[in-house]
N, CA and C of each residue as an Amber inpcrd file, in Angstrom:
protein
   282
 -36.9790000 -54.8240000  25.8660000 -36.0070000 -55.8380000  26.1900000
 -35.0360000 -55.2450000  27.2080000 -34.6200000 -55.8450000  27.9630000
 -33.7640000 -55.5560000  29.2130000 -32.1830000 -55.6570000  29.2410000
 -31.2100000 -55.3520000  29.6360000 -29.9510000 -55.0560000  29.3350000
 -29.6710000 -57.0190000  29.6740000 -30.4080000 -57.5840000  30.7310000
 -30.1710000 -59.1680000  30.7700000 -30.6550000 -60.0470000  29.5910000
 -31.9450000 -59.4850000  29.3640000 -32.6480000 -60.6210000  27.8490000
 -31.6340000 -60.3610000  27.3190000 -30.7620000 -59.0830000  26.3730000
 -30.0310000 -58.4990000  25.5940000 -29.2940000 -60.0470000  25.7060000
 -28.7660000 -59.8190000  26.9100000 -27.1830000 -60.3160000  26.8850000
 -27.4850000 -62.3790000  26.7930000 -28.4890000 -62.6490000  27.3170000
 -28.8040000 -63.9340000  27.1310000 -29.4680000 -64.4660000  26.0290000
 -30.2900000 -63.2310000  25.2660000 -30.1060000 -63.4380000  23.4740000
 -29.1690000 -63.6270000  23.4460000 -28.1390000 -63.1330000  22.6660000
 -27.1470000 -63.2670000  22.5010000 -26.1380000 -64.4230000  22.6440000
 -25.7570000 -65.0410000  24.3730000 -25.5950000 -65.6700000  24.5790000
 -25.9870000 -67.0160000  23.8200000 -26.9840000 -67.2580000  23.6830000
 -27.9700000 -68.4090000  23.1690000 -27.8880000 -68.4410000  21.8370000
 -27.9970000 -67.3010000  20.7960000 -27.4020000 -67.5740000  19.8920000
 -25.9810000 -67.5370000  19.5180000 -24.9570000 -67.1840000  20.1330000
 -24.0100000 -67.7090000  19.7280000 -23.6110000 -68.8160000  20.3320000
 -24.1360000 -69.4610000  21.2880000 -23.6730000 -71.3720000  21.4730000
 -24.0710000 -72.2000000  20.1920000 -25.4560000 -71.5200000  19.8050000
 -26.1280000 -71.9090000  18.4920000 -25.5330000 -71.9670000  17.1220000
 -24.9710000 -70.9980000  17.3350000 -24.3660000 -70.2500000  16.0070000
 -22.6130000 -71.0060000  16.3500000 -21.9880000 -71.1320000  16.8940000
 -20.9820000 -71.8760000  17.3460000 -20.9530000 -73.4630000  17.0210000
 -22.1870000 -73.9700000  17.7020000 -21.9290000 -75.8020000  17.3550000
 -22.4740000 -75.4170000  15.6570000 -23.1130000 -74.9510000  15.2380000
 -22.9690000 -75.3990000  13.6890000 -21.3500000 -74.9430000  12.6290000
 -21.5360000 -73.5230000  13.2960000 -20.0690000 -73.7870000  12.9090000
 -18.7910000 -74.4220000  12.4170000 -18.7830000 -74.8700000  13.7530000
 -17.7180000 -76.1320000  14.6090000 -18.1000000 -77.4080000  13.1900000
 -19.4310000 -77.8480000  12.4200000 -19.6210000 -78.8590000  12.0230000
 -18.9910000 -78.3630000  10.4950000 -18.5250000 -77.0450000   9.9520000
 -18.3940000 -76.8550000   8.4870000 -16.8970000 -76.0930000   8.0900000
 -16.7920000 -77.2350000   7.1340000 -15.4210000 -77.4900000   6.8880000
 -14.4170000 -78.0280000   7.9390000 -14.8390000 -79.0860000   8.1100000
 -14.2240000 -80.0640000   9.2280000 -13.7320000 -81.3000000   8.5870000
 -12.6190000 -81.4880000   8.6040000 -11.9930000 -82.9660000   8.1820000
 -11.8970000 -83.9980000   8.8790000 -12.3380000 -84.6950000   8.5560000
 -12.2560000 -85.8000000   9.6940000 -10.5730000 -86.6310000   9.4790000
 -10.1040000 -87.7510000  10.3420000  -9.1710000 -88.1760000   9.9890000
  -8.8690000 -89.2210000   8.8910000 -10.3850000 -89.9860000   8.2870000
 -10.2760000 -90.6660000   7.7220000 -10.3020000 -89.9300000   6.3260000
 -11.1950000 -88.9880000   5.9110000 -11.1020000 -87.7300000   4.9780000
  -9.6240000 -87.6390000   4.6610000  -8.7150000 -87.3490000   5.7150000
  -7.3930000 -86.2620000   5.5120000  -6.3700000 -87.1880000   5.1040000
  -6.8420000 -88.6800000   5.1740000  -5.7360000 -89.8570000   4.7080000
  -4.2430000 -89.6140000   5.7670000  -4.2290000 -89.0300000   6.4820000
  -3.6740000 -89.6130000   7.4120000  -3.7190000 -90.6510000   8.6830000
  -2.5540000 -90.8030000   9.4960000  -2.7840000 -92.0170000  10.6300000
  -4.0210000 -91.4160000  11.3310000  -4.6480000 -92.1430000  11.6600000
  -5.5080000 -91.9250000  12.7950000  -5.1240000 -92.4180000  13.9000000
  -5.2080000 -91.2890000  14.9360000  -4.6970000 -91.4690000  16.1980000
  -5.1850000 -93.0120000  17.2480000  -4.2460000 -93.6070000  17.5150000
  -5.1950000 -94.6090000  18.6220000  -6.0350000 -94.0000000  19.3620000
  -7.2730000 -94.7370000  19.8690000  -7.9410000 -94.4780000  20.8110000
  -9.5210000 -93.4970000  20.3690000  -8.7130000 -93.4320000  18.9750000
  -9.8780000 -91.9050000  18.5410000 -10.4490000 -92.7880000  17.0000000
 -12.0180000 -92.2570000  16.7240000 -12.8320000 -92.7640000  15.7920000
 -12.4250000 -92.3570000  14.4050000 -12.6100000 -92.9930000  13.7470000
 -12.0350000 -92.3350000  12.2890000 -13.0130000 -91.3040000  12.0300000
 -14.0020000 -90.8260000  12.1840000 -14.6380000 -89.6450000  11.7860000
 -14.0120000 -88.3910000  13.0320000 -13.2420000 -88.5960000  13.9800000
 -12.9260000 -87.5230000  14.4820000 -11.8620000 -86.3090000  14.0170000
 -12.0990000 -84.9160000  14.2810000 -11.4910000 -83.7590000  13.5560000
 -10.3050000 -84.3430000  13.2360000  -9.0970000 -84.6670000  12.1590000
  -7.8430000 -84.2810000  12.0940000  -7.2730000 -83.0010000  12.6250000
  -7.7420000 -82.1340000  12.3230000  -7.0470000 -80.9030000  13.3210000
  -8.3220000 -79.6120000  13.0690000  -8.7700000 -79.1000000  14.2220000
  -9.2690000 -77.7490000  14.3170000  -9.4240000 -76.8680000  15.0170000
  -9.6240000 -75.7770000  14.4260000  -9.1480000 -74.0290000  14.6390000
 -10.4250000 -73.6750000  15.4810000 -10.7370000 -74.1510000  16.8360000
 -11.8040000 -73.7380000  17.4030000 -11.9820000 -72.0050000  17.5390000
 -10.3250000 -71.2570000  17.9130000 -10.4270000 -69.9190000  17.8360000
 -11.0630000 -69.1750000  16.5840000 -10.8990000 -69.5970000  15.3660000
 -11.0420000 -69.3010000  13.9710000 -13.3130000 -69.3790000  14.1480000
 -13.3680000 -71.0120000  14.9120000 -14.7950000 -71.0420000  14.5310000
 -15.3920000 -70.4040000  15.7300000 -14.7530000 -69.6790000  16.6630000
 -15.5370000 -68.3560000  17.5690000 -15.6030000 -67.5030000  17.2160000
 -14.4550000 -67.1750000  16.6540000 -14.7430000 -65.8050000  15.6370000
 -15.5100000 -65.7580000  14.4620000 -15.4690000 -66.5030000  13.7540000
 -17.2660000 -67.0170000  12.9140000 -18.3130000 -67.0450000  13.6210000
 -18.5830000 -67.7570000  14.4770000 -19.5620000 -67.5070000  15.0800000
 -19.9320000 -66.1020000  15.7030000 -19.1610000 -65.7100000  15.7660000
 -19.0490000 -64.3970000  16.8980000 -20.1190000 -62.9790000  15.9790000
 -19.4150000 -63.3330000  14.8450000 -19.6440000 -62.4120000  13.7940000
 -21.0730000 -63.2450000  12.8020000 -21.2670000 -64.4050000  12.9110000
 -22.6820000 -64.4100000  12.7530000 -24.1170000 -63.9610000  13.9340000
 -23.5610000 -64.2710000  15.1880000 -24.2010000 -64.7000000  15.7850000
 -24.8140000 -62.4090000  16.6380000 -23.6420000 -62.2710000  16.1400000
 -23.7790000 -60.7230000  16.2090000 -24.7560000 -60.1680000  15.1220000
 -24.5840000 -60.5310000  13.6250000 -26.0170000 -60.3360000  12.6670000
 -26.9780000 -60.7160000  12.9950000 -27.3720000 -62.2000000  13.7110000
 -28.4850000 -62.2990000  13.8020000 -28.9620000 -61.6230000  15.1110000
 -28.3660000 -61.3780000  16.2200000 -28.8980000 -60.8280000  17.0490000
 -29.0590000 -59.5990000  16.8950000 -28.6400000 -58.9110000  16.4770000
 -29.0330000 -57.4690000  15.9570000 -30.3850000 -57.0950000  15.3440000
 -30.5040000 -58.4070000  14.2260000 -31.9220000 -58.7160000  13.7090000
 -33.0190000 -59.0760000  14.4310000 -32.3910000 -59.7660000  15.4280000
 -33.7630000 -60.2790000  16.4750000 -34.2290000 -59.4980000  17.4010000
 -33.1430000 -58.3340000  17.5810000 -33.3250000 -57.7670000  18.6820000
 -33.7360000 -56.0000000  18.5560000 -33.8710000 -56.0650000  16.9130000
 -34.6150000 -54.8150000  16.1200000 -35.9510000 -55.5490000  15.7890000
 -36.3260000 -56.6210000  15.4480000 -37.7460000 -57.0230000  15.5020000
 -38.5100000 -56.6800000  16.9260000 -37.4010000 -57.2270000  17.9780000
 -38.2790000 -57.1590000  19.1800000 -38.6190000 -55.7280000  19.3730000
 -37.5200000 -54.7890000  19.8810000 -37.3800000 -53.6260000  19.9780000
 -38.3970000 -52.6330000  19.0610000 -38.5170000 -53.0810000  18.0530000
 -39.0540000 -52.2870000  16.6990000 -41.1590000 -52.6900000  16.8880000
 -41.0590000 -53.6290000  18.0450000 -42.9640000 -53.9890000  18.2360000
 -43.4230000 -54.6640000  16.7230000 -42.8250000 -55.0670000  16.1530000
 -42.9850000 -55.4490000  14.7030000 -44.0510000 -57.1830000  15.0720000
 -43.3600000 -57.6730000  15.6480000 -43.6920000 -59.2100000  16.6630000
 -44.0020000 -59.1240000  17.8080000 -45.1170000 -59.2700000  18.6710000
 -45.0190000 -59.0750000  19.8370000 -45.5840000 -60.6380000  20.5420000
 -45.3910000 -60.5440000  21.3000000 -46.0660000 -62.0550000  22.1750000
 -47.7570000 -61.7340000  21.8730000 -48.3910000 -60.9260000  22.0800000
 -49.6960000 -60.9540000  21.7100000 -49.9340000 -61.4000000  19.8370000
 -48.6860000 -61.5950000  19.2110000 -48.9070000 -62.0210000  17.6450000
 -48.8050000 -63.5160000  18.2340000 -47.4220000 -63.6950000  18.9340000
 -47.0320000 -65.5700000  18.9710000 -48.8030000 -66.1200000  19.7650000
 -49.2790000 -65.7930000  20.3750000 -50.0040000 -66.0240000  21.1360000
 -51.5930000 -66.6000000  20.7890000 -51.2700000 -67.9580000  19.5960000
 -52.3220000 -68.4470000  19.0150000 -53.5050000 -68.9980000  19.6050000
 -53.3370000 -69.6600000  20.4640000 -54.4640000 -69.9420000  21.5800000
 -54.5060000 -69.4240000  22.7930000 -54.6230000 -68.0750000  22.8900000
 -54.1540000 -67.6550000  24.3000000 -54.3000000 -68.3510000  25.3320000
 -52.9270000 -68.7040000  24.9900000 -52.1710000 -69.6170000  26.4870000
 -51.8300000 -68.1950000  27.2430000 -51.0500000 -67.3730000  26.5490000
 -50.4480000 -66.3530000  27.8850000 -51.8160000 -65.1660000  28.3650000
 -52.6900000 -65.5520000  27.8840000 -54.1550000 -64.8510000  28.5020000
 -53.8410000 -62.8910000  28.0690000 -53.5440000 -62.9590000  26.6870000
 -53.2310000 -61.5020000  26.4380000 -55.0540000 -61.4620000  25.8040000
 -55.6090000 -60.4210000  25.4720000 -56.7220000 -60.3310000  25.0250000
 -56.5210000 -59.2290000  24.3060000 -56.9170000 -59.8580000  22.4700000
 -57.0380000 -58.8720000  21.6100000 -57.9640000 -57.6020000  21.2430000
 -57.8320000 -56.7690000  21.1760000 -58.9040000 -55.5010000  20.7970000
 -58.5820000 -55.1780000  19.3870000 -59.7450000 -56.1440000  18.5160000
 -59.8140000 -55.5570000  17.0920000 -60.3540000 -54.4130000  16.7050000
């Protein structure tokens, strides 16, 4: 893996790891029994800590890439395993 895959793993899972986040423990305004703002849907946030859910994410999205990126690193999985109908034309030697 290359110092760019590295960094665009990564990348990719934490946008991933971020929007689910963002969806848990979220109140909506109709939930929180307060006014709901004009203009805005009653299922929209009453108030949230987007800094709070980067740093969650940050720190999941750092476990799993660590994990994904010791499978790769480690030859444990290789594209010649994903490679059920060789589409990518690897050829096995049993």
């Amino acid at each position: 893996m290359t110092i760019t895959g590295a960094v665009v793993l990564y990348a990719v899972l934490w946008f991933l790891t971020f929007y689910i986040v963002l969806q848990v423990r979220t109140r909506t305004q109709a939930e929180s029994g307060e006014e709901i703002v004009p203009g805005t849907p009653p299922g929209a946030p009453a108030v949230e800590d987007v800094g709070r859910s980067a740093r969650i994410a940050t720190l999941y999205a750092t476990v799993i890439w660590a994990a994904v990126a010791g499978i790769i690193l480690s030859g444990w999985i290789t594209l010649e395993d994903i490679d059920l109908f060789n589409q990518l034309g690897f050829h096995k030697v049993d």
